[in-house]
C-alpha positions in Angstrom: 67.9 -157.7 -49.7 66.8 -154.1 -48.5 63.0 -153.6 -48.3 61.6 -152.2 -51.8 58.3 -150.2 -52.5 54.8 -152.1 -51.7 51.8 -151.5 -52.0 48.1 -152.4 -50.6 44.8 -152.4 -50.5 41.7 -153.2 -48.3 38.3 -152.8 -48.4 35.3 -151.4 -46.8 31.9 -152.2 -45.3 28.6 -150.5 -44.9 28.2 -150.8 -41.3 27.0 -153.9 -39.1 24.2 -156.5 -39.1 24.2 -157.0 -35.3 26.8 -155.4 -33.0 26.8 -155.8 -29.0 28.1 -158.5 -26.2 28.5 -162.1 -26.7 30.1 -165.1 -25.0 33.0 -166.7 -26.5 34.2 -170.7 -26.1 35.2 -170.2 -22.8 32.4 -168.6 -21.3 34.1 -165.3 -21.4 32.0 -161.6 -22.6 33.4 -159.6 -25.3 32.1 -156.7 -27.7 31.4 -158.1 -31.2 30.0 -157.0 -34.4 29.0 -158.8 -37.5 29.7 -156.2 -40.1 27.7 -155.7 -43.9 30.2 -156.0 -46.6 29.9 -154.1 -49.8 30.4 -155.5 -53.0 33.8 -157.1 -54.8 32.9 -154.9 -57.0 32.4 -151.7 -55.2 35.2 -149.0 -55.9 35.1 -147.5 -52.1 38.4 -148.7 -50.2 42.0 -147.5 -49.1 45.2 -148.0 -51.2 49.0 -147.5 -49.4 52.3 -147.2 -51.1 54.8 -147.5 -49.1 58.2 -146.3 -50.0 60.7 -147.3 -47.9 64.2 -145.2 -47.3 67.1 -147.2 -46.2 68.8 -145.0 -44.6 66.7 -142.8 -42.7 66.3 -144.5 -39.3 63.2 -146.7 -38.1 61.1 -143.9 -36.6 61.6 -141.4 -39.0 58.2 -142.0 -41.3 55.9 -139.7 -43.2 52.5 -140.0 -44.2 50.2 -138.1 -46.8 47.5 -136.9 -46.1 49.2 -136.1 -43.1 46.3 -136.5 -40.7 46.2 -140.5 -41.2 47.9 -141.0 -37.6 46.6 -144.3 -37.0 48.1 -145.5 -40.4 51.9 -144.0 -39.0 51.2 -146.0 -36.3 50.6 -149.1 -38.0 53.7 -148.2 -40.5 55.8 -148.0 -37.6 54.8 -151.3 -35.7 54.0 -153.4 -38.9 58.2 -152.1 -40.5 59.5 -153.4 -36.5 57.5 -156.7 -37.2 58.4 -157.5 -40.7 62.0 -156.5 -39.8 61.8 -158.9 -37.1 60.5 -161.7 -38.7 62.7 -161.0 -42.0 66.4 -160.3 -40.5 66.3 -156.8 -42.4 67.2 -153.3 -40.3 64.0 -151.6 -39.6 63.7 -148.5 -41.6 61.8 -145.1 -42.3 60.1 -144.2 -45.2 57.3 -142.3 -46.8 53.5 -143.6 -46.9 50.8 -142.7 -48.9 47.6 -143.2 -49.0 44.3 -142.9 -51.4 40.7 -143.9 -51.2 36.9 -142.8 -51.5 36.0 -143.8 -48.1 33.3 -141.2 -46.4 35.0 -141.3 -42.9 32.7 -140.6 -39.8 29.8 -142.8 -41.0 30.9 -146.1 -39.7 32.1 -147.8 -43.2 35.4 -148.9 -41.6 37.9 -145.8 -43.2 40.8 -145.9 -40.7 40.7 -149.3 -40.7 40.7 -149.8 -44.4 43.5 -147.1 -44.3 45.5 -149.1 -41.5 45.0 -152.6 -43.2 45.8 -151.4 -46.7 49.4 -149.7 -44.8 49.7 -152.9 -43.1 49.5 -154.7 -46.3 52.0 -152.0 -48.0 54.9 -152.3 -45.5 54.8 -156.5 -45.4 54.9 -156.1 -49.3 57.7 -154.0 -49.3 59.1 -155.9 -47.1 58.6 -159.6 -48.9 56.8 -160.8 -45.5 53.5 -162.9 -45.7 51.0 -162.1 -43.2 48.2 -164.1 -42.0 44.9 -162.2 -41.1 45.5 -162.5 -37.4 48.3 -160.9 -37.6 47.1 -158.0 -39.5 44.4 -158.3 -37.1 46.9 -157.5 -34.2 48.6 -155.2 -35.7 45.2 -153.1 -36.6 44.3 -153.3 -32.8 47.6 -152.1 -31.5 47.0 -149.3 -33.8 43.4 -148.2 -33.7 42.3 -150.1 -30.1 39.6 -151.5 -32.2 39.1 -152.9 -36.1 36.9 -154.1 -38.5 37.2 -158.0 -39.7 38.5 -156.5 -43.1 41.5 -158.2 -43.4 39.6 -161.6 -43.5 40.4 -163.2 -46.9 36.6 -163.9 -47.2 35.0 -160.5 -46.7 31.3 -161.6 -47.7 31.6 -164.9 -45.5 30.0 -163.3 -42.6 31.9 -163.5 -39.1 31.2 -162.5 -35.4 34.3 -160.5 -35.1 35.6 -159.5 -31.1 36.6 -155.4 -32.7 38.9 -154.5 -29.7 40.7 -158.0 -29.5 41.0 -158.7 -33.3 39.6 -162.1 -33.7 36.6 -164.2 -34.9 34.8 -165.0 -32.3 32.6 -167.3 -34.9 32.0 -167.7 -38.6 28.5 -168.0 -39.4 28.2 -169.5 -42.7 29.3 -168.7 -46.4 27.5 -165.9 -47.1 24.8 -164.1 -46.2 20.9 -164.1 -47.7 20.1 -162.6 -50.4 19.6 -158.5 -49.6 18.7 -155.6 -51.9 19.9 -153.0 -49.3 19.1 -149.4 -50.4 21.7 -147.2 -48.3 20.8 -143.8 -46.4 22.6 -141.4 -44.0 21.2 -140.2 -40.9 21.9 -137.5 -38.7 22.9 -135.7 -42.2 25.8 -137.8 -42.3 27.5 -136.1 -39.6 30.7 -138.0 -38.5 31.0 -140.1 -34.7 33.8 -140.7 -33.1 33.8 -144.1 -32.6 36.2 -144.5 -29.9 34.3 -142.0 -28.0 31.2 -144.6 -27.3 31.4 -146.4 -24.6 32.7 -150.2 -24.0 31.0 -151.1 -20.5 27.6 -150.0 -21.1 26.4 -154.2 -21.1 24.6 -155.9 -18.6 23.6 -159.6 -18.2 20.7 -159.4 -19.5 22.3 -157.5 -22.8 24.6 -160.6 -23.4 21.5 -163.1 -23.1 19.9 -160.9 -25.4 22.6 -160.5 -27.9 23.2 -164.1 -27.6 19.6 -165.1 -28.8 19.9 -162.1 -32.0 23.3 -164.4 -32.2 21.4 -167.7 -32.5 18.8 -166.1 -35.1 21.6 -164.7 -37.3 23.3 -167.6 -37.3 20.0 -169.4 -38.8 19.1 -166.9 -40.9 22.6 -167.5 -43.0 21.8 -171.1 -42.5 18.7 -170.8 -44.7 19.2 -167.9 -46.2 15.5 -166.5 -44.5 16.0 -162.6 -45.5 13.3 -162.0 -43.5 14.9 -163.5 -40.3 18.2 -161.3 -41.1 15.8 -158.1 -41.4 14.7 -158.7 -37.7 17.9 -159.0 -36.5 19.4 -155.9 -38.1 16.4 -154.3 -36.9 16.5 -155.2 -33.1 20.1 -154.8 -33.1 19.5 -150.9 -34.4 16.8 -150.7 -31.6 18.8 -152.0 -28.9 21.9 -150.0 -29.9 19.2 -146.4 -29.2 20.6 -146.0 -25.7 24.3 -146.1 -27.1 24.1 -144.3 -30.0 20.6 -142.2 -30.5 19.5 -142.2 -34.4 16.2 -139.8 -34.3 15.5 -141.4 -37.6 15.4 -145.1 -37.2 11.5 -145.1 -36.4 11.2 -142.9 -39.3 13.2 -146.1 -41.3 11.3 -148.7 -39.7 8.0 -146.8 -41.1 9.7 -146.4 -44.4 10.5 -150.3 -44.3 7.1 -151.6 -43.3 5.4 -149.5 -45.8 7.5 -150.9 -48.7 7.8 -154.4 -47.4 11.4 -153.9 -46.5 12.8 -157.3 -44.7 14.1 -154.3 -42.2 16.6 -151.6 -40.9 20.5 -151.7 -40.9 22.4 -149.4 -39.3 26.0 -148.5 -38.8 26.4 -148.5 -34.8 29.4 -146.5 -34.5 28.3 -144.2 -37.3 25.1 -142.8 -39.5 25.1 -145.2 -42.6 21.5 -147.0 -42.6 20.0 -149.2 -45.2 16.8 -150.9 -46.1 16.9 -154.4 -46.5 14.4 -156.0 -48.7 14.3 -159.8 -50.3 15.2 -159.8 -54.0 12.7 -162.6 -54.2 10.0 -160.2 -53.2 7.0 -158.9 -56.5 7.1 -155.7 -57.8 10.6 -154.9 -56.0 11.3 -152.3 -58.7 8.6 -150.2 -57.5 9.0 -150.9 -54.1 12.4 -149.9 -54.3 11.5 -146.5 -56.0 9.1 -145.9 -53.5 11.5 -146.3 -50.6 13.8 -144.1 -52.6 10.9 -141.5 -52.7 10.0 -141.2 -48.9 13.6 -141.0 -47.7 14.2 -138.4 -50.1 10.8 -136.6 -48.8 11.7 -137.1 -45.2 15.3 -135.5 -45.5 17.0 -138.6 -45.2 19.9 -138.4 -48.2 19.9 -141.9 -50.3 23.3 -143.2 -51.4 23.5 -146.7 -52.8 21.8 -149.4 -53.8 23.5 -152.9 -53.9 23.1 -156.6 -53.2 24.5 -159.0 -50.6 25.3 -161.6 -53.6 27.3 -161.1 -56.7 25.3 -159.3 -59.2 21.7 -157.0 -58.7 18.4 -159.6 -59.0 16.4 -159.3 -62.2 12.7 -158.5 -61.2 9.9 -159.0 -63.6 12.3 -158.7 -66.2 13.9 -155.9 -65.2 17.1 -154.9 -64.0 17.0 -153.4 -60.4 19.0 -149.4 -60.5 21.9 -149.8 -58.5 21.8 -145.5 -58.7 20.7 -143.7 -56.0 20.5 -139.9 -56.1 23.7 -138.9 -57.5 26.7 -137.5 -55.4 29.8 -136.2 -56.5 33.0 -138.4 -55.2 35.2 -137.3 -53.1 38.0 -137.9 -51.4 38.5 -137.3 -47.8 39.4 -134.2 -46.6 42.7 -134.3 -44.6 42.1 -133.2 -40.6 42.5 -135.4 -37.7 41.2 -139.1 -37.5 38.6 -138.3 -35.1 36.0 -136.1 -35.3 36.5 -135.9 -39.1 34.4 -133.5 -41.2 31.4 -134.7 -42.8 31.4 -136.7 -45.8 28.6 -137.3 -48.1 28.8 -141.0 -49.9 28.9 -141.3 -53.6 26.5 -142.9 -55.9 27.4 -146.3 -57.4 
């Protein structure tokens, strides 16, 4: 049977919950994050088609937009794989891709765009994958990935980026959240490959470690307040890697509101405010938060829940509208820097 046309698709996130140095089973440090996922129902993501072409040879493979370099890559090593693994000859072919995800802000885009090719090529190919798998094949393309290939996306993990697996799995799901997303720095994109990987000392570790601990009981009983102060020191501690000028700005915001607290993206400048869903008059609260980012400069973009559907507060539905953007799709240049994306409005 010669490989046929497949497609895939994979998610995004709106940037982490805690992100630093941790210890895994053996005693050993590695970088982990624990990222925020947006909801099932949230349109942002990548989709692939690959089209394979018999006889073209194995490395001759083109992708539109043409700048997705990291998805050729993953093409290219996910077709030797499923070859492999499926006694077929290894083949070109033609790859495309599609997708609303602002790239630069730390929401996961080439990583969506390389899990959804992954996905594309093992369909074509009539392979099953596991997530570690796509896991190693995302790292071998990008050096580091989101946990977006997990099956579970709102079951939150601590995920080792640059080695592709879970270092643990915290719970189910996380607390209850009304997160009303921002962009800082005006959006402007990071290269995340760029920040650096060795910047850690003991005393980090320990710290992250305890934030670890916290997290890990704030899932446990879903305390939204506990989860607000861990997104919130992680954001502070992550200042020295990554600068955000406005996260005091945020943390004012939050505190004058009642927000649970600040999350940031920390390879990028996504930012939310968390608050509890169980908290009174979280309409206005919500409105008000909405108000002061828009008089500080800080553009709003989202409004959505870590659970299934939006709370219902005093009787009324909670907006999940923002100030209004127009979507777009990404502009095609190189994977990093990429230009500067503005999110859309749910």
């Amino acid at each position: 049977m010669i490989p046929s046309t497949g497609t895939g698709e994979a998610p995004c996130h709106h940037g982490e919950i805690l992100q630093g140095a941790f210890r895994d089973r053996t005693g050993r440090t590695s970088l982990g994050l624990v990222t925020l996922s947006l909801p099932t129902t949230d349109s942002l993501g990548s989709r692939a088609e690959f089209t394979p072409c018999p006889k073209a040879p194995a490395g001759r493979l083109t992708v539109h937009p043409p700048d997705r370099v990291k998805a050729l890559r993953a093409a290219a090593s996910t077709i030797a794989e499923c070859a492999r693994r499926s006694g077929r000859t290894p083949c070109g072919g033609r790859l495309l891709l599609r997708g609303a995800v602002p790239v630069g802000l730390g929401m996961g885009s080439s990583t969506s765009d390389i899990i959804a090719t992954i996905r594309a090529v093992a369909a074509g190919y009539h392979v099953a994958l596991t997530a570690p798998e796509v896991a190693r094949l995302a790292v071998a393309a990008e050096h580091a990935c989101d946990p977006l290939m997990l099956d579970d996306g709102r079951a939150p993990v601590l995920f080792a980026q640059r080695e592709g697996r879970v270092l643990e799995v915290l719970g189910t799901a996380l607390p209850p959240a009304v997160v009303v997303g921002c962009a800082t720095s005006g959006g402007a994109p990071v290269d995340t490959l760029a920040l650096p990987t060795d910047a850690y000392r003991d005393e980090d570790v320990t710290t992250y470690e305890s934030l670890r601990g916290l997290l890990r009981r704030a899932v446990t009983t879903a305390d939204t307040a506990l989860l607000g102060r861990v997104c919130t020191a992680s954001a502070r501690l992550h200042q020295r890697l990554l600068t955000k000028e406005e996260l005091p700005l945020l943390e004012a915001i939050a505190a004058e509101t009642g927000a649970a607290g600040v999350q940031i993206a920390h390879s990028g400048n996504v930012a939310g405010v968390l608050f509890d869903p169980a908290l009174p008059r979280l309409r206005p609260r919500i409105r008000r938060c909405l108000h002061r980012l828009e008089r500080t400069g800080i553009p709003t973009t989202r409004i959505f829940t870590t659970s299934a559907s939006t709370p219902d507060t005093e009787n009324e539905k909670v907006s999940t509208h923002a100030r209004p953007r127009v979507r777009r799709d990404r502009r095609p240049r190189p994977d990093t820097p990429r230009t500067r994306t503005d999110l859309p409005a749910l």
